[in-house]
C-alpha positions as CSV (number, residue, x, y, z in Angstrom):
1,X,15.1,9.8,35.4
2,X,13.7,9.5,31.7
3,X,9.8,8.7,32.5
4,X,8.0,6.1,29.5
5,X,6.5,9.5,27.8
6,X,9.5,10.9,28.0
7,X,11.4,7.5,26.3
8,X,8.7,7.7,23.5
9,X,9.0,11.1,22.4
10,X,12.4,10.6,22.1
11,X,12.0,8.0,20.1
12,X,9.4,9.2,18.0
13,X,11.6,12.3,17.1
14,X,14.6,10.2,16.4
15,X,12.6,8.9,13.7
16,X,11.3,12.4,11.9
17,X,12.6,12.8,8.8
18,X,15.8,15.0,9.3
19,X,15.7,16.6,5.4
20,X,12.2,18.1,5.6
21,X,13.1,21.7,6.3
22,X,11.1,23.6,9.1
23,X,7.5,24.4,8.3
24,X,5.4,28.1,9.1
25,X,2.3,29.6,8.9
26,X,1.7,31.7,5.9
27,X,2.9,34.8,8.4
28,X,6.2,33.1,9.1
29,X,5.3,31.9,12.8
30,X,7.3,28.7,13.6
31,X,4.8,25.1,13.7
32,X,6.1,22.1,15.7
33,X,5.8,18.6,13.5
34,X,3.3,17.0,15.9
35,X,1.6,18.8,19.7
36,X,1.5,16.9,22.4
37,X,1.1,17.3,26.2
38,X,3.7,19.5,28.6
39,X,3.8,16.7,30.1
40,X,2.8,12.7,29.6
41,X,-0.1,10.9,31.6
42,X,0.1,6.9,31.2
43,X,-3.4,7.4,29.3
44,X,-1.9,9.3,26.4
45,X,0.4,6.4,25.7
46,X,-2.1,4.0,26.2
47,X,-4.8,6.0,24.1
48,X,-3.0,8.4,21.7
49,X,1.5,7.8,21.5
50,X,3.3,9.3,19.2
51,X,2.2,8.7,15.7
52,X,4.2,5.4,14.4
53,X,3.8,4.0,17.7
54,X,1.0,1.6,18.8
55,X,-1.6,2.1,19.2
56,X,-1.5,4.2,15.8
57,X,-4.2,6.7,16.9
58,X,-2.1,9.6,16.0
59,X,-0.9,8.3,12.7
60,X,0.7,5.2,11.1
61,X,4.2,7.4,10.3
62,X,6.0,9.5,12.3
63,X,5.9,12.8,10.1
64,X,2.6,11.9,8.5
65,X,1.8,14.5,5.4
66,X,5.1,16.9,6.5
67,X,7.4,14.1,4.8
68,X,5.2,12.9,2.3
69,X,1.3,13.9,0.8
70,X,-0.6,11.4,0.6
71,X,-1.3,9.8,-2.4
72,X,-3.5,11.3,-4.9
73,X,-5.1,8.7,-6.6
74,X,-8.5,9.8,-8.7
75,X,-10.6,6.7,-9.5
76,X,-10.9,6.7,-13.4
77,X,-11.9,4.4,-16.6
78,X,-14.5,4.0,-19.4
79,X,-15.3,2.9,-22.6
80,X,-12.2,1.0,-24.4
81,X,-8.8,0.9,-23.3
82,X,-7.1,3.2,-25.8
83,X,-9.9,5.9,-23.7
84,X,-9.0,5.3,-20.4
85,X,-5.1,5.6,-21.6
86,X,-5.6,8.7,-22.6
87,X,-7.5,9.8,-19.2
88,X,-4.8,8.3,-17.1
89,X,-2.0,10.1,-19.3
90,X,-4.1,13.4,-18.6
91,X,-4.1,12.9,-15.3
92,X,-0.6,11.8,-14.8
93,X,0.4,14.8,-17.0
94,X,-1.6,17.4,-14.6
95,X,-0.2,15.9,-11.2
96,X,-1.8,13.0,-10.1
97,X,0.5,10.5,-8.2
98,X,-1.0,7.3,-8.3
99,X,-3.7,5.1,-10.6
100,X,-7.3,3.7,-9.6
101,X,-8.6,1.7,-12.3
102,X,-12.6,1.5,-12.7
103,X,-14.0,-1.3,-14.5
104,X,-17.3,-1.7,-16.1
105,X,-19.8,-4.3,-15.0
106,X,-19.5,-7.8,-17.3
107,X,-15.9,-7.3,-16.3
108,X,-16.8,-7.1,-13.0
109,X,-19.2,-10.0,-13.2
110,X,-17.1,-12.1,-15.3
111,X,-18.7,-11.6,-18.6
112,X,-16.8,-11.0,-22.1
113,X,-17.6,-8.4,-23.9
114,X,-19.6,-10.5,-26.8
115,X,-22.1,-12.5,-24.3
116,X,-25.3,-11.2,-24.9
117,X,-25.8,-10.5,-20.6
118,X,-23.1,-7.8,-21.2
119,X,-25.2,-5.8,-23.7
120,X,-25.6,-1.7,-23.4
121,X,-23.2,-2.2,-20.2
122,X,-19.6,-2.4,-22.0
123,X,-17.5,0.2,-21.7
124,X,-20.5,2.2,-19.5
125,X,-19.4,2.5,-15.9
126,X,-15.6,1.4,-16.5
127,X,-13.2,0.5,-19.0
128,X,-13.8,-2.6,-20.8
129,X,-11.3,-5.4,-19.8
130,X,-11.5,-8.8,-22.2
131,X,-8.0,-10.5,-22.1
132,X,-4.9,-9.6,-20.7
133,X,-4.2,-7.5,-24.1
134,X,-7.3,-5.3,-23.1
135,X,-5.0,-4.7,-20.3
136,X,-1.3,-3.8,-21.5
137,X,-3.7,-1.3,-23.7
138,X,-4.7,0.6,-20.7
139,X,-0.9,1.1,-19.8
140,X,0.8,1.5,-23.1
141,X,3.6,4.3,-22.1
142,X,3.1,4.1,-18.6
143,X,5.9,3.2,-16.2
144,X,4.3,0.4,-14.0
145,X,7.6,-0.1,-12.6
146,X,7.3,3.7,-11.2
147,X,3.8,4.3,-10.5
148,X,1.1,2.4,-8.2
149,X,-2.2,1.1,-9.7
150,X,-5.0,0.4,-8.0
151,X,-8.0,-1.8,-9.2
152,X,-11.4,-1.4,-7.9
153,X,-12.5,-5.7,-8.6
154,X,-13.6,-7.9,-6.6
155,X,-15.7,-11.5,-8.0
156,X,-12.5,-11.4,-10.9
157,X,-9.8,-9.7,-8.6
158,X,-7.6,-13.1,-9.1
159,X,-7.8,-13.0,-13.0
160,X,-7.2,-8.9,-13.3
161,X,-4.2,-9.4,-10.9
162,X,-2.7,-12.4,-12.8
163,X,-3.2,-10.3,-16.0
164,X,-1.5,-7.6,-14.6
165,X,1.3,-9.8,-13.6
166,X,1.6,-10.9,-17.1
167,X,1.5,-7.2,-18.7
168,X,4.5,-6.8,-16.6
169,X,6.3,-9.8,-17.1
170,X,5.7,-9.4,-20.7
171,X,7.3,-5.8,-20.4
172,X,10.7,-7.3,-18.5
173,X,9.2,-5.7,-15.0
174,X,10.2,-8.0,-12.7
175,X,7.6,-9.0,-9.7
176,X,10.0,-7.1,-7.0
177,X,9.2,-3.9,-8.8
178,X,5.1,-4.5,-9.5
179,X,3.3,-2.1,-6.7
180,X,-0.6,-1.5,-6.6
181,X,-3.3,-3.0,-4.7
182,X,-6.1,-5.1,-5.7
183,X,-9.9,-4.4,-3.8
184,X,-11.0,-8.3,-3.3
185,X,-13.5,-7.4,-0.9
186,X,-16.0,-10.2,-1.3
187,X,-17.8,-9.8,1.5
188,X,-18.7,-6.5,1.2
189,X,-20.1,-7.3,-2.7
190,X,-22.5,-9.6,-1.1
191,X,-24.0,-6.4,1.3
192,X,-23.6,-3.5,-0.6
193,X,-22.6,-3.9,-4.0
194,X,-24.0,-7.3,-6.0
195,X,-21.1,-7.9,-8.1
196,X,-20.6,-11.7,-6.8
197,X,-20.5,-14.8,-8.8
198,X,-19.2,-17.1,-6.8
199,X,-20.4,-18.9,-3.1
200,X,-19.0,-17.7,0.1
201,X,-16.6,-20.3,0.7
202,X,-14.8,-20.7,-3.1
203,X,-14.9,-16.9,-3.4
204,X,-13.1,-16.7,-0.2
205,X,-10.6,-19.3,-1.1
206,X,-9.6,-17.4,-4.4
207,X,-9.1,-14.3,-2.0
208,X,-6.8,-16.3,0.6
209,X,-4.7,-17.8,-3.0
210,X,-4.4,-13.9,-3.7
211,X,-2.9,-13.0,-0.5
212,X,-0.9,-16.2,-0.7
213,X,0.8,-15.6,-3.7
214,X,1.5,-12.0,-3.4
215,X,3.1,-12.8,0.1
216,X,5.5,-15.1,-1.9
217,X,6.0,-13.4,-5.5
218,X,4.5,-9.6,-5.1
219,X,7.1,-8.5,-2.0
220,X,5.2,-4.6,-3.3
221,X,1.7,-5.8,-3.7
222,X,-1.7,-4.9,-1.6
223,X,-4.0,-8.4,-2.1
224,X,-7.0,-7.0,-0.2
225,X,-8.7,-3.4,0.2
226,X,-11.2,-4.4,3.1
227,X,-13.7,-1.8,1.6
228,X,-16.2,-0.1,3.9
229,X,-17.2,2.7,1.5
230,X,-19.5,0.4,-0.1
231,X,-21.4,-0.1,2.9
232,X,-21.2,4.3,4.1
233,X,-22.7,4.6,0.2
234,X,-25.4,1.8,1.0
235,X,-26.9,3.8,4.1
236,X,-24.6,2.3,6.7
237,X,-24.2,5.1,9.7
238,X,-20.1,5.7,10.2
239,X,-20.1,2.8,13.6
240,X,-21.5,0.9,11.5
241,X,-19.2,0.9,8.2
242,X,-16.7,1.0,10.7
243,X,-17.6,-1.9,12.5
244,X,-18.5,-4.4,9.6
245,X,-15.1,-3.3,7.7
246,X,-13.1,-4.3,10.6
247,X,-15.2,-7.7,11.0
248,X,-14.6,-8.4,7.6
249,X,-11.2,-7.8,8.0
250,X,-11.1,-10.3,11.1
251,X,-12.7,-13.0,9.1
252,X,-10.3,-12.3,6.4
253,X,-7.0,-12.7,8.7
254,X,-8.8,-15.4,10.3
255,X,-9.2,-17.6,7.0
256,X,-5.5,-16.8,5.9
257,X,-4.1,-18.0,9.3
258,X,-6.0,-20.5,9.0
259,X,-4.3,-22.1,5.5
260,X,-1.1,-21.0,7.8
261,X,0.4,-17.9,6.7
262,X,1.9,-16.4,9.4
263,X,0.1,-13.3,10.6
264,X,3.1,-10.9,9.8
265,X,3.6,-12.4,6.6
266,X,0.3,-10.8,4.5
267,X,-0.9,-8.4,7.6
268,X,1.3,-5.3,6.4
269,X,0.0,-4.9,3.3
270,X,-3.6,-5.4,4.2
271,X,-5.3,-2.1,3.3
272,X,-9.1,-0.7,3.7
273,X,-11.2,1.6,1.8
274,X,-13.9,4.4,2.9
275,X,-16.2,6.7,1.9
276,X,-15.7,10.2,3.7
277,X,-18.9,12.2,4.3
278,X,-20.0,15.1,5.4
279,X,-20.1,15.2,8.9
280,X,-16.4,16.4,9.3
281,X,-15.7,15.7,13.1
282,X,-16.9,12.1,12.8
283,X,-15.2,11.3,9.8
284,X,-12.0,12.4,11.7
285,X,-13.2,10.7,15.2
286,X,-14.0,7.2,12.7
287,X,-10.7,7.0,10.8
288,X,-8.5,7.6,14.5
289,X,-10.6,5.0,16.3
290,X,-10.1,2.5,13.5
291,X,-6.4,3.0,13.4
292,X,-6.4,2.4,17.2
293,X,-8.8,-0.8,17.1
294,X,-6.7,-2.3,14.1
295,X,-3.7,-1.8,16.4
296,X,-5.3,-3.6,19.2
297,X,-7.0,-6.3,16.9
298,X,-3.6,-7.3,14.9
299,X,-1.1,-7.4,18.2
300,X,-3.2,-8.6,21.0
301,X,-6.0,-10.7,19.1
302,X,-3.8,-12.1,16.0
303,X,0.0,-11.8,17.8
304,X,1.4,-10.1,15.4
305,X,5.1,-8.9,16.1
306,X,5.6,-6.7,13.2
307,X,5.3,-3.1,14.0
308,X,4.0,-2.6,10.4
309,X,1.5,-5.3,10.8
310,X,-1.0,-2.9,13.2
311,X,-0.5,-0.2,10.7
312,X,-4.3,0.7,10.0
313,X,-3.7,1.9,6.0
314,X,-6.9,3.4,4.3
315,X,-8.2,5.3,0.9
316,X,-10.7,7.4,0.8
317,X,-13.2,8.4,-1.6
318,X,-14.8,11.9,-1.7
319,X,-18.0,12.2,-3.1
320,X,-19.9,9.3,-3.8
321,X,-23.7,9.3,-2.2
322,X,-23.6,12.6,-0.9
323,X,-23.5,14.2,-4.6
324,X,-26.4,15.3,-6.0
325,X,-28.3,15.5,-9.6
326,X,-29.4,18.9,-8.2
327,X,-27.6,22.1,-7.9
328,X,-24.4,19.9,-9.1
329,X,-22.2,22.2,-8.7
330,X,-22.4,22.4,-4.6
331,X,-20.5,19.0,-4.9
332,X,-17.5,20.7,-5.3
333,X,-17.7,22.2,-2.0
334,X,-19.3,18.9,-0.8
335,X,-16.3,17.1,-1.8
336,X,-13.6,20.0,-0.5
337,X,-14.6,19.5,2.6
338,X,-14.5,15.7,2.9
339,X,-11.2,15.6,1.4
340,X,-10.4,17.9,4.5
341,X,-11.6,15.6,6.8
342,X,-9.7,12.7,5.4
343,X,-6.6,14.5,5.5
344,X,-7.3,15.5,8.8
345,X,-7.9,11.8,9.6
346,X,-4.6,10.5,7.8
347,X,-5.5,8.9,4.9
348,X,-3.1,7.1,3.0
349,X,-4.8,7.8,-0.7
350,X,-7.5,9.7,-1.3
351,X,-9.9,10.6,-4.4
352,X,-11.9,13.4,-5.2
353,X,-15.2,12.6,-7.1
354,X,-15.9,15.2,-9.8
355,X,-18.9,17.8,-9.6
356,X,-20.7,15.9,-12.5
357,X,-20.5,12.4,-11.2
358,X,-24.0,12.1,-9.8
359,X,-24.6,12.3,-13.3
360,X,-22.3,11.1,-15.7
361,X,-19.2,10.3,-16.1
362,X,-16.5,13.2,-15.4
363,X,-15.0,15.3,-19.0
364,X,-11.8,16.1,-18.6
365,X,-12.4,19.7,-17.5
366,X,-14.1,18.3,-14.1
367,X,-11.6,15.5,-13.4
368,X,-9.0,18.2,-13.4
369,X,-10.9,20.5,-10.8
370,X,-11.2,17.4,-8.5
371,X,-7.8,16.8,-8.9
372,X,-6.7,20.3,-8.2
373,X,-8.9,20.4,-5.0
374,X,-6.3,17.8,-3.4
375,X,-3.3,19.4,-4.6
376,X,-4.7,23.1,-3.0
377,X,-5.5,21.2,-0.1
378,X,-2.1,19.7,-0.6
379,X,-0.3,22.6,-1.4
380,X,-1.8,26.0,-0.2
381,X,-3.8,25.2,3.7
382,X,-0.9,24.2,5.1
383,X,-2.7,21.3,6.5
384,X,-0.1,18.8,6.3
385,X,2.2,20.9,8.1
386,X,1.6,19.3,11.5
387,X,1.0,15.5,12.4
388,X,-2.9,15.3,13.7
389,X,-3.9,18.6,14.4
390,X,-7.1,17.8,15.9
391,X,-5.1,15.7,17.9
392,X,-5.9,17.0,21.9
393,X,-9.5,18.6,21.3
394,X,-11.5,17.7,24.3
395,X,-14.4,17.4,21.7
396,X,-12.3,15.0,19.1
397,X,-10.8,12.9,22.0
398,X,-14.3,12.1,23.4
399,X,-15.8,11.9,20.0
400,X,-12.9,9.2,19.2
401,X,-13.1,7.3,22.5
402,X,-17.0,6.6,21.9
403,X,-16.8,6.3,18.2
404,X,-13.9,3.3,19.0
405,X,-16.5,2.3,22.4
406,X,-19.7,2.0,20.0
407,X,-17.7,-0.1,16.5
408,X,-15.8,-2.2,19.3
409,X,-19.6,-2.9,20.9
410,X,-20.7,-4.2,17.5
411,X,-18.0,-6.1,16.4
412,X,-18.3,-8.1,19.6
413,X,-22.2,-8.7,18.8
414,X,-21.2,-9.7,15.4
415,X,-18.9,-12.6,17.1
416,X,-21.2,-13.4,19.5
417,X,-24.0,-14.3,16.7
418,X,-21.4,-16.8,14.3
419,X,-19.0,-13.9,13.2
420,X,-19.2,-11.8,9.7
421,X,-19.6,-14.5,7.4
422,X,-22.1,-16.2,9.2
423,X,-23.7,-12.8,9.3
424,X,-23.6,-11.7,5.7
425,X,-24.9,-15.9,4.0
426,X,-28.1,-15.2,6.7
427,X,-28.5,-11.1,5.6
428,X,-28.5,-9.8,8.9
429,X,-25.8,-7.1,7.6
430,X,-27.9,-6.4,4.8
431,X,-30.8,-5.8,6.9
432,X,-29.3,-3.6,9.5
433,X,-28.1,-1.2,7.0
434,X,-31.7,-1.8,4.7
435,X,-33.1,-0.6,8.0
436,X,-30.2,2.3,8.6
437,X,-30.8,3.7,4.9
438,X,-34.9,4.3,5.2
439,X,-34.2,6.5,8.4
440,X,-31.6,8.5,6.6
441,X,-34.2,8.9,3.6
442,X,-37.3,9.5,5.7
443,X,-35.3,12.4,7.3
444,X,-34.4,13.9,4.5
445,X,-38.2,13.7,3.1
446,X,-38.9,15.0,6.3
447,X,-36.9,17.7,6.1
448,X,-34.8,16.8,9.1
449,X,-31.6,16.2,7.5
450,X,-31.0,19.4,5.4
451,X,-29.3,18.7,2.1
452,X,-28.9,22.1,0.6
453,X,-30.3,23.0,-3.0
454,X,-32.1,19.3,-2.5
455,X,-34.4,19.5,0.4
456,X,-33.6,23.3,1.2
457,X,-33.6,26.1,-0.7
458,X,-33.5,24.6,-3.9
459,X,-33.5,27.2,-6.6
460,X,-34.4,26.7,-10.5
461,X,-31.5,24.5,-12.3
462,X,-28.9,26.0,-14.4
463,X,-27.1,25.3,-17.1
464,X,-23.6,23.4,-15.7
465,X,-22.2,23.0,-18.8
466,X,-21.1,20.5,-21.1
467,X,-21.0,16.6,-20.1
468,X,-19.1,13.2,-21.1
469,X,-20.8,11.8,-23.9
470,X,-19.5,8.4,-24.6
471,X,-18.0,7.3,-28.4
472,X,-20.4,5.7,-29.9
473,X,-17.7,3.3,-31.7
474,X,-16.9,1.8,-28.1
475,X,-18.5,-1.4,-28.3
476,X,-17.5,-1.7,-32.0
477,X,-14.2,-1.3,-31.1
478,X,-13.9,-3.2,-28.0
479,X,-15.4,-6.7,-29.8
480,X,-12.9,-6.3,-32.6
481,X,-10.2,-6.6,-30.8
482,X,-11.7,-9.7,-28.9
483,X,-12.6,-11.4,-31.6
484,X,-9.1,-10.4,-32.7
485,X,-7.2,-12.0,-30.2
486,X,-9.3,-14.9,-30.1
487,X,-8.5,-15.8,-33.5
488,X,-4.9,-14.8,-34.0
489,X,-4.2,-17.1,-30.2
490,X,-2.9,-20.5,-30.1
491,X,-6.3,-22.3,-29.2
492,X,-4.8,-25.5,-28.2
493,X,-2.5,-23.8,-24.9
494,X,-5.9,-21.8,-24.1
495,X,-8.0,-25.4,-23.7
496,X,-4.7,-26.8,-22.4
497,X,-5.0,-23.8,-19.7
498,X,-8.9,-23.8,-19.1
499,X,-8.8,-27.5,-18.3
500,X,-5.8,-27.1,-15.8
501,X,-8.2,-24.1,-14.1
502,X,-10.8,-26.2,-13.9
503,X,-8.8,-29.5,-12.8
504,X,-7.4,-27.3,-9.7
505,X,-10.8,-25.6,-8.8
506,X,-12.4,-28.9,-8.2
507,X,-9.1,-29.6,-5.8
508,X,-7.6,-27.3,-3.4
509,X,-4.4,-25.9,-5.1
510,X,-3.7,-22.7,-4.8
511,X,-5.4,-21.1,-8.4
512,X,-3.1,-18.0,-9.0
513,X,-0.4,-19.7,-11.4
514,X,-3.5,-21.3,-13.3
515,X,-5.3,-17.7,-13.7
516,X,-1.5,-16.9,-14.8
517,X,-1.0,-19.2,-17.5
518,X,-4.6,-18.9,-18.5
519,X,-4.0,-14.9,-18.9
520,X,-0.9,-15.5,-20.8
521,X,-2.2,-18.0,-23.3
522,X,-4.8,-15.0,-23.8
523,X,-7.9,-16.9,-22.1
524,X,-10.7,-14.5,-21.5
525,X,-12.1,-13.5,-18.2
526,X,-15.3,-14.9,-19.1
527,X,-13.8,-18.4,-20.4
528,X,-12.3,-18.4,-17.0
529,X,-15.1,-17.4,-15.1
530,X,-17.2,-20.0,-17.1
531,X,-15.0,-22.9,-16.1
532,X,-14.9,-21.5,-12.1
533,X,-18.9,-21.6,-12.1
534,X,-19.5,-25.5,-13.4
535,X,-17.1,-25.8,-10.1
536,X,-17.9,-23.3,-7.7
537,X,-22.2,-23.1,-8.0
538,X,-23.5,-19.2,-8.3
539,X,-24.2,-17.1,-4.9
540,X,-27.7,-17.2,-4.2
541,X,-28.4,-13.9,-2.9
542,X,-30.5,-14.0,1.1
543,X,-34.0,-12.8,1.2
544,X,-33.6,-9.2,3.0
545,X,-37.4,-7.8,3.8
C-alpha cells in the first residue's frame, strides 16, 4: 500500500519536465533531479515535500534551475533615457534575460526634472524619468511584449506603472502581453530608504489601487516586490529582514482583503526582494525558511486555495553593502559567492552588483563581468543541475528550522505590539535596526568582524582602472525634452486630467485610470505628485534616537 511519501513523490515526478535531457557531472556520473530520503518520515512532508508542493521549502517548481535558470536580471539606469537604452541594449545583446530599471531620486520623490529640489541629482543615481515619453525613450527597439521589466519605485510606483501601460498601449501591446513587476514597497521606504512622499494610509491606498487594477487588466503583472534588501543594506541582521519583509507582506494582504479582493486573486503574483550577503549557509537557511513560512502564512492564516498563491517568489541582489571603496576589486569574489548562495536558495531573479559600484556607477566593461558571473554560475558549476542540493544537511536543516523558529518569534511580537504599520508610524522598526547597524559597525572597528583588505590586511590601493564618468550634456538634454513636451502637449486635456486626479484623491476611487489618462495626456510625474500632496499631507518622518 502506496504510503503519503510515497503518493507525493509520485506526484512530484509526474510533474518534472519530461524534455530536459538527463544531467551529469563533468566526469559523466549520472545526478538525480532532486535527493530525497530512502524512505519518508511524516516530518519530511510536513517540513521539507517535494519542491512545488507545500510547504515550498524545497522549491516553488518542481525541476527548479534543471528546467529553467533563473532570471538574470542586472539592475541598470543613469543619466537620460537615450543612455540607459543603450545599456539595456548592451546587456540584452551579451545575455541578460530580463530588465531592472533604476531611477534617479526627484523621480523617485516625485520631482520633475526642472524644480529647483532636483538640482545636481538628475540623471545621477538613475535614469531620469519626466513624462511618459521619457519612458518609451528608455525602450525604443525593445520587445516589451517578449521581455520582463522590472522597476525599482516606490512613492511614484502608480504613475511609472500607468506610464508603462501607456508606452505599451501606444505600441499596440495589448495588457494580456505586458509582464514585469513594479517594487511599491512603501513601508520599507519609511525604514530604510526615505524616498516617501506621501502618509501611511494614502500611500497605502495607491499600493492596494495598484494591485487592484493589475488583478483586473495586468493578468502578467507583479504589483508589489515586498523588499527586504533595503532593510539587510540598512544593518538589519538576516531574522530580522526576514521577519519585517514577511510583516509587511501580512499588512499588505491584509489591506487588500480588506477592500475585498479575494486572497487568490493578487496573492500569486506577489513577489519579495533581498539582499544576499556573505554568510553563505544563512543566506541559504533564510530564503528556505521564508518560502516555508509564506506557505504557512498564505494557506492557513489568509485561506488561500490556490497552490500558486503560497509560492514564496524572490530577487536577489548581490553586492550592495558588503562592497567596498577599498581593495574594489575583492567584490568580485564578494559578489560570486552570494550569487551562489542565492542560487543555492532558489531565487527566482537575481542581480550581480559590479566590482566598481561602491563607487560609481558600473562602465560597460564591469556590468559585463557581473553579468557573466551569473551565466558561469549558470552555465559551467553545474549547480542547477539538482533541485536543492543542500537539501538534507544535518547542519542546513537545523540552521533552517531555527532561522524559520527565530523570524516566526518576531513576527508574532510585531502583532502582539499593533502589527507593522503600527510599528513603522511609531519607529520602533527603525530603531531596532538603528540599534542592529552600530553592533555590526563597532565590530568591524573592533576588529571582530574581519572584512578583508578593509579591517584586515589591507594593502596600498591600486590602480582599478578606468570608471563611469557621466555626460556632462545630461541635464541639458533631459530639460529639453521636458520643456519639449510640455509645449508641443494639448494643455487643456493635461488640466482636464490633473483636476480629475485630484477630484478622485480627495474621494476613494480607485486612482490608476486617472494616473492613466494623466500619463497619456503627457502630465508630468511632478504635476501629478503636486496635485496628490495638496490631498494626501507629506509623511512626517518619527524621531528615531
Amino acid at each position: 500500500m502506496a504510503t503519503p511519501f510515497d503518493e507525493a513523490r509520485a506526484r512530484w515526478q509526474s510533474r518534472i519536465a519530461r524534455q530536459v535531457p538527463p544531467a551529469t557531472t563533468h566526469s559523466g556520473l549520472p545526478l538525480e533531479p532532486l535527493y530525497i530520503p530512502a524512505e519518508g518520515a511524516p516530518e519530511y512532508l510536513d517540513m521539507l515535500g517535494f519542491p512545488g508542493d507545500f510547504p515550498m521549502t524545497r522549491g516553488i517548481y518542481p525541476g527548479m534551475f534543471r528546467e529553467r535558470l533563473w532570471t538574470i536580471r542586472q539592475y541598470s539606469g543613469f543619466g537620460t533615457p537615450e543612455e540607459t537604452n543603450a545599456r539595456y541594449r548592451f546587456l540584452l545583446a551579451h545575455g541578460q534575460t530580463g530588465l531592472s530599471v533604476a531611477f534617479d531620486l526627484p523621480t523617485q520623490m516625485g520631482l520633475d526634472s526642472d524644480d529647483p529640489r532636483a538640482y545636481g541629482e538628475v540623471g545621477k543615481v538613475g535614469v531620469a524619468i519626466d513624462t511618459v515619453d521619457d519612458l518609451a525613450a528608455v525602450f525604443e527597439g525593445i520587445p516589451l511584449e517578449k521581455i520582463s521589466v522590472s522597476f525599482t519605485i516606490n512613492a511614484t510606483a502608480a504613475i511609472i506603472l500607468a506610464m508603462y501601460v501607456v508606452v505599451a498601449q501606444e505600441r499596440g501591446i495589448g495588457p494580456e502581453l505586458v509582464t514585469g513587476t513594479i517594487q511599491n514597497d512603501i513601508l520599507k521606504e519609511y525604514v530604510a530608504r526615505g524616498t516617501w512622499i506621501f502618509p501611511v494610509e494614502p500611500a497605502l491606498r495607491m499600493i492596494v489601487d495598484t494591485i487592484d487594477y493589475t488583478s483586473r487588466e495586468l493578468p502578467r503583472f507583479n504589483p508589489i516586490s515586498i523588499a527586504g534588501a533595503h532593510f539587510k543594506d540598512a544593518g538589519a541582521t538576516a531574522v530580522q529582514e526576514a521577519a519585517f519583509t514577511l510583516a509587511d507582506a501580512i499588512a499588505y494582504v491584509e489591506y487588500v482583503t480588506g477592500r475585498g479582493l479575494p486572497v487568490d486573486a493578487f496573492a500569486p503574483r506577489l513577489s519579495f526582494y533581498f539582499y544576499t550577503h556573505s554568510d553563505l549557509f544563512e543566506e541559504v537557511a533564510k530564503y528556505r525558511a521564508m518560502r516555508r513560512l509564506w506557505a504557512r502564512v498564505m494557506r492557513d492564516r489568509f485561506g488561500a486555495k490556490d497552490p500558486r498563491s503560497w509560492h514564496f517568489r524572490f530577487g536577489v541582489v548581490c553586492g550592495g553593502s558588503t562592497l567596498t571603496r577599498q581593495e574594489p576589486l575583492n567584490n568580485v569574489v564578494r559578489v560570486a559567492y552570494q550569487a551562489l548562495a542565492s542560487v543555492l536558495g532558489g531565487a527566482q531573479t537575481i542581480f550581480t552588483c559590479a566590482w566598481d559600484e561602491a563607487i560609481a556607477i558600473p562602465t560597460e566593461a564591469s556590468a559585463l563581468l557581473a553579468l557573466r558571473t551569473q551565466q558561469i554560475l549558470g552555465y559551467e558549476t553545474n549547480v542547477p543541475a539538482v533541485v536543492d542540493p543542500l537539501g538534507g544537511s544535518y547542519f542546513l536543516e537545523d540552521l533552517t528550522d531555527r532561522m524559520e523558529a527565530a523570524v516566526a518569534e518576531k513576527i508574532a511580537q510585531i502583532e502582539r505590539d499593533g502589527g507593522m504599520v503600527a510599528a513603522v508610524e511609531a519607529g520602533r522598526v527603525q530603531q531596532e535596526i538603528a540599534d542592529s547597524a552600530y553592533r555590526w559597525q563597532q565590530a568591524v572597528e573592533h576588529g571582530e568582524r574581519r572584512i578583508v583588505g578593509v579591517n584586515w590586511d589591507r594593502t596600498e590601493e591600486a590602480p582599478v582602472g578606468e570608471l563611469f564618468r557621466e555626460h556632462p550634456q545630461t541635464v541639458s538634454h533631459q530639460l529639453a525634452r521636458l520643456t519639449h513636451v510640455k509645449a508641443a502637449r494639448d494643455g487643456a486635456r493635461v488640466e482636464k486630467a490633473l483636476a480629475a486626479l485630484n477630484e478622485a484623491a480627495a474621494g476613494d476611487e480607485n486612482l490608476m485610470p486617472y494616473f492613466l489618462e494623466a500619463a497619456a495626456a503627457r502630465a508630468s510625474i511632478g504635476e501629478m505628485v503636486t496635485r496628490l500632496r495638496k490631498v494626501f499631507g507629506e509623511f512626517r518622518e518619527p524621531l528615531v534616537f
